[in-house]
Structures are given as structure tokens and as C-alpha cells.
C-alpha positions, -999 to 999 in steps of 0.1 A, spaced: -645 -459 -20 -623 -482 2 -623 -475 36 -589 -485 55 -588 -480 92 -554 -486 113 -549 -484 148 -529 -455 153 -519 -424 133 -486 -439 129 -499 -466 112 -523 -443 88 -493 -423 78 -466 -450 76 -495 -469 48 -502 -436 33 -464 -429 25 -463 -463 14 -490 -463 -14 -472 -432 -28 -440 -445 -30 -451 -475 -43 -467 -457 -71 -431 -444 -77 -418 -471 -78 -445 -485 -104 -443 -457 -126 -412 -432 -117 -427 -409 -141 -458 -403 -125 -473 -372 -118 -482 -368 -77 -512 -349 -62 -500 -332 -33 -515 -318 1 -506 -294 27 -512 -292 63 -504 -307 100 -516 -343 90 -494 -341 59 -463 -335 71 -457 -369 89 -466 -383 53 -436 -357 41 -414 -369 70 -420 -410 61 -412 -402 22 -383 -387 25 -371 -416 55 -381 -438 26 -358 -422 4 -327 -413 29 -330 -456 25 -329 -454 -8 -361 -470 -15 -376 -449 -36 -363 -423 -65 -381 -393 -68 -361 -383 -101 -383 -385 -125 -418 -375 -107 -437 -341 -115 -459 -327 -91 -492 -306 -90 -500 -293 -56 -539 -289 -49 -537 -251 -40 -519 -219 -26 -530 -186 -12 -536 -156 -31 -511 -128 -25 -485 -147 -11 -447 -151 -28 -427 -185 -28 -407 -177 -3 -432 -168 24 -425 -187 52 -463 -192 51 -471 -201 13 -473 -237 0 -445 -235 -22 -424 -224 10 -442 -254 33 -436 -281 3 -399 -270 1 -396 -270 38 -409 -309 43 -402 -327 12 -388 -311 -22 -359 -301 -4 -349 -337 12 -354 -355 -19 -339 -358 -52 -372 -338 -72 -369 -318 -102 -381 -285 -87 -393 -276 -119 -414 -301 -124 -429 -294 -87 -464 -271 -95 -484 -249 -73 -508 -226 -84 -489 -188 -85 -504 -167 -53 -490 -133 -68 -513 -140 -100 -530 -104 -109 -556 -124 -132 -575 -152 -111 -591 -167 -140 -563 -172 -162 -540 -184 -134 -569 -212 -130 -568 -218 -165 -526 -223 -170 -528 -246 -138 -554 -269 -159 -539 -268 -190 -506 -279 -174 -521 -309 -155 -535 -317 -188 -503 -312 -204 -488 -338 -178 -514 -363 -190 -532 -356 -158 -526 -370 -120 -520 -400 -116 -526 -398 -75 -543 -372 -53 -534 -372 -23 -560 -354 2 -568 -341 39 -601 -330 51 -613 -298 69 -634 -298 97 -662 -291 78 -656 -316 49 -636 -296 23 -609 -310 3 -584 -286 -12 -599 -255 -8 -637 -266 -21 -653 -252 9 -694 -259 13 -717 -258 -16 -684 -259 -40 -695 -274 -75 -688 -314 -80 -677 -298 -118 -654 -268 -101 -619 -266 -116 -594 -245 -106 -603 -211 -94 -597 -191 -68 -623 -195 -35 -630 -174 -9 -624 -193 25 -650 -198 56 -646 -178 84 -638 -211 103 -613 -224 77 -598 -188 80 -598 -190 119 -583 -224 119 -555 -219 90 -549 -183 111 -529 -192 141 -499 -205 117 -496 -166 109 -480 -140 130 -499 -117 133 -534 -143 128 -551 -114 108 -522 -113 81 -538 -143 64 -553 -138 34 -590 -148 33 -589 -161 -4 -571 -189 -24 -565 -212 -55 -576 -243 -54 -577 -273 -72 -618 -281 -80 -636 -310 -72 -640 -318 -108 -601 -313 -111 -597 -337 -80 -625 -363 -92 -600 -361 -127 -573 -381 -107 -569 -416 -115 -563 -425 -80 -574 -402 -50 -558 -412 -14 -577 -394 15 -559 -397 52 -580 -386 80 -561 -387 116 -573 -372 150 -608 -373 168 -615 -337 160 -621 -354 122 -642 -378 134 -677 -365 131 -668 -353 96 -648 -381 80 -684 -400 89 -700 -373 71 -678 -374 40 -678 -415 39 -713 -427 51 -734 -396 43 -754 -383 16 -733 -367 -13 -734 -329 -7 -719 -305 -24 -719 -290 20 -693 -315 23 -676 -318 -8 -652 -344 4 -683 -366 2 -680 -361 -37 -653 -390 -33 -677 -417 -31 -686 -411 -70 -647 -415 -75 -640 -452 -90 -602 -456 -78 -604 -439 -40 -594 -446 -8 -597 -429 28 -570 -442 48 -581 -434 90 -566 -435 124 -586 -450 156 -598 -418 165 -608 -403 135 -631 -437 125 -651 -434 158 -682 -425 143 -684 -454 115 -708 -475 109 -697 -497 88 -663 -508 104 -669 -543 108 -673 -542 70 -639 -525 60 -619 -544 87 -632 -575 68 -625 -563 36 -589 -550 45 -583 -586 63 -594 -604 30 -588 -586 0 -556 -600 -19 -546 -562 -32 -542 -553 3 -521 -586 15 -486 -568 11 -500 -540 37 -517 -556 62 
């Protein structure tokens, strides 16, 4: 695990954007791990800045996204096909069929985890995953004591994930309490998994997931077993680090990072 901190979120999202697009433009038939949520969307908003410039071509990319909830159609404003529309597939020049999310009308849970496997497989796999963190340490929706060897199921959510993911609905108890998710083992799959952590409120947990134990109770922390990851932090979010004179030295000093420093 690589451990980049920069010194405001601005600066974590701008390098964040930057690694994918980079990949893009290494391999413009690359197949993209994608997120959801607040911290993501500035990553959205860079990306498609980036390619309003005409620096990068999203043409030829497919995507897989890491989860969606159950019940939901594609075009609630609340889904994560209707949030990845909103942000980035619609501002860029995609192939929307090539964009995947799990299906949140899916009658059969397990064989809706199954077809979203097979066709990352299919795909040759992803080639980056990009990731957020909840507050208490989940990635995708692997919430506490999720298996290191899950795949993609769906997952009951936390009463604080559901609290916290409730005030974007109207009314707050319309939310449904279950999703797909990607599973750790599908994550740990990736060639390349890119974690950004922004805010204070992360701060206590991105410790957790970096420096502590690995616990299937914070199943970001599975990461550090991943050979090709980095967590890419804001100020605020790498308060509680330990270790910080360490990565600054390595992110001063390491040729790979020259071009981004």
C-alpha cells in the first residue's frame, strides 16, 4: 500500500483524476472501477474538465461500477446508474453500453451477483478500482465482518450506513436498507485499486484502514494485502497517521511519482 497525502482536497482529487486518466491514456481500452458518493463527484467533475480539454478519450473504456441499491430503477434520481449519468457518462464521450452497474430491479439476488462476475471476467477483469471509505471502514458496500473472499452479492446495510446514505432521499425512510455490492474478493481482483479519503470526519477511520490490524470490521483494511494499491488523502483526513513522515519521504523521492509531485 502507498500512502499519498496532499494538502488540500483539491489537491487529492485533482491527483486522483489524474491517475485515471492517465490510465486512459495508457491503455484506452481499459476497463474502470468506479465509485459513488459526495467525495467522488469532484473526481467526476475534474475528468470530464479533463476531457472538455481534450486530454483524454473515454471512447474506448468500459466500466464496472462497485454497486447499486436493490429495488431501485435507472432512472431514479437516487440510483447509481442515475448518479453516474448525472456526473460523468453524460459529459463524456462513453459507450453507455459498455458502462455496468449491478441491476437494482433484479428478482434473483444470487444470479444478479453471478452475471455481474461473469461479465467483469468477461472484460478480462478491472484494470483500476477506484474507492471511498465509510465511516466505519467499508469499501463498496462490504460493511463489518464482510468476507476478504466476498464476491458480488447483495448486503444488507448498517443502521449507520443507512442513516448516513438517508438524508439524499426525500422522504429519508424511502431508502432501501439492502444493496449489491462488489466483494472484497472482487475488489482485491483489481489490478490496480485507488482509495481517496478527504474530510476530518474520515480521519479516525482511514488510520484504522491504513495502520491497523487487518479486520474483516474494517474491510477497507483488506487493502493492505492488495500488491498494486494506493490511498490517496487530504490534510484533514491524514491527521491521525503515524507514519507521515515516512510517505511524505517516499512521495518526495520515488521516481514513479516525479510527474505528480
Amino acid at each position: 500500500m502507498e500512502v499519498i497525502v496532499r494538502p488540500t482536497t483539491a489537491e487529492a482529487v485533482k491527483l486522483t483524476a489524474q491517475l485515471i486518466a492517465d490510465l486512459v491514456k495508457a491503455k484506452p481500452n481499459c476497463n474502470l472501477g468506479l465509485a459513488t458518493g459526495a467525495t467522488m463527484e469532484a473526481v467526476y467533475a475534474d475528468l470530464v474538465k479533463m476531457y472538455q480539454a481534450g486530454e483524454v478519450d473515454f471512447s474506448k473504456v468500459t466500466s464496472f461500477n462497485l454497486d447499486e441499491y436493490i429495488g431501485l430503477a435507472p432512472d431514479d434520481p437516487n440510483s447509481y446508474r442515475y448518479y453516474m449519468n448525472y456526473h460523468l457518462f453524460n459529459h463524456i464521450n462513453i459507450d453507455k453500453s459498455k458502462t455496468n452497474l449491478p441491476d437494482g430491479l433484479a428478482k434473483d439476488y444470487d444470479a444478479e451477483g453471478e452475471r455481474y462476475e461473469k461479465a467483469i471476467k468477461a472484460a478480462g477483469g478491472v484494470d483500476l478500482q477506484l474507492l471511498g471509505i465509510g465511516r466505519d471502514g467499508h469499501i463498496g458496500f462490504n460493511e463489518p465482518l464482510s468476507s476478504f473472499a466476498s464476491r458480488t452479492r447483495d448486503k444488507a446495510l448498517t443502521p449507520e450506513t443507512w442513516k448516513q446514505n438517508s438524508i439524499y432521499f426525500n422522504p429519508p425512510e424511502s431508502m432501501p436498507m439492502s444493496a449489491f455490492t462488489m466483494g472484497v474478493g472482487t475488489i482485491l481482483d483489481a489490478k490496480q485499486a485507488l482509495l481517496l479519503i478527504t474530510g476530518k470526519s474520515k480521519a479516525a477511520i482511514a488510520a484504522k484502514a491504513i495502520e491497523g490490524p487487518v479486520s474483516s470490521m474494517v474491510t477497507a483494511s483488506a487493502l493492505q494485502l492488495h500488491q498494486h494499491a494506493v490511498v490517496i488523502l487530504d490534510e484533514e483526513a491524514a491527521a491521525n497517521l503515524t507514519m507521515r513522515e515516512y510517505y511524505d519521504w517516499v512521495f518526495a523521492h520515488d521516481r514513479k511519482w516525479a510527474n505528480y509531485r
